[in-house]
N, C-alpha and C positions, 0 to 999 in steps of 0.2 A: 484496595486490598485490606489495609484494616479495617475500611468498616464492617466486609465480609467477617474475617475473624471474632471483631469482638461480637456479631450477631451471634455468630456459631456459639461462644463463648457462652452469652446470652442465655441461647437451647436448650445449649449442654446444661448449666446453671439449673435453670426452670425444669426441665426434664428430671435432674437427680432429686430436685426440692420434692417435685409431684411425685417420684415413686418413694421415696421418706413420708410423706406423708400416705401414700397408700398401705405401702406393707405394716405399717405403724395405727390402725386405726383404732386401737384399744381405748375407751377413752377413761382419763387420769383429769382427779379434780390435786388443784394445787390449791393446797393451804397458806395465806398468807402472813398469819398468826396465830400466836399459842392462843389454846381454850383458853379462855379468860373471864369465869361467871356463868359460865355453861355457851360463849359465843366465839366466835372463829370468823375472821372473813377469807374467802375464798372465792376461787374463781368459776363460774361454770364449766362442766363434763367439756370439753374437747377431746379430739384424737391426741394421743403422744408425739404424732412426727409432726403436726402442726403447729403445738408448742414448741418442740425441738426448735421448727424453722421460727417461728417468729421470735423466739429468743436470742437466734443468731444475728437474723437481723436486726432485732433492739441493739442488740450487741455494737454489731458495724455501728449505726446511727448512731449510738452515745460515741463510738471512739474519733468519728469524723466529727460532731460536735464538738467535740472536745481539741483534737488538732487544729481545728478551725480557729476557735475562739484560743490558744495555745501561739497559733499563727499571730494572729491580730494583736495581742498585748505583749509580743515579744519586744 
């Protein structure tokens, strides 16, 4: 029975990611750094909700890294 749930869970998950990234397909260049000498580093044109997600989950990944190794040297 939970492995039924957390699939679901799963779905549900993937499903909201893919329509954030659908209704969102504008694409936005992010800047890394101020002009500096007439240069800038940046990242290539993506869609907006593809950044959204992948930001999120950089997000999750750094804060489980971090509990982890938080865990370990406690």
């Amino acid at each position: 029975m939970k492995l039924i749930i957390f699939v679901f869970f799963l779905f549900l998950l993937t499903a909201l990611a893919s329509m954030l990234v659908f209704l969102n397909m504008q694409p936005v260049e992010l800047i890394l750094t101020p002009v500096y000498k007439g240069e800038y580093y940046h990242i290539p044109h993506i869609p907006l909700g593809l950044l959204v997600v992948l930001c999120v989950v950089f997000g999750f990944l750094l804060g489980y890294i971090f509990s982890t190794l938080h865990r370990m040297f406690k």
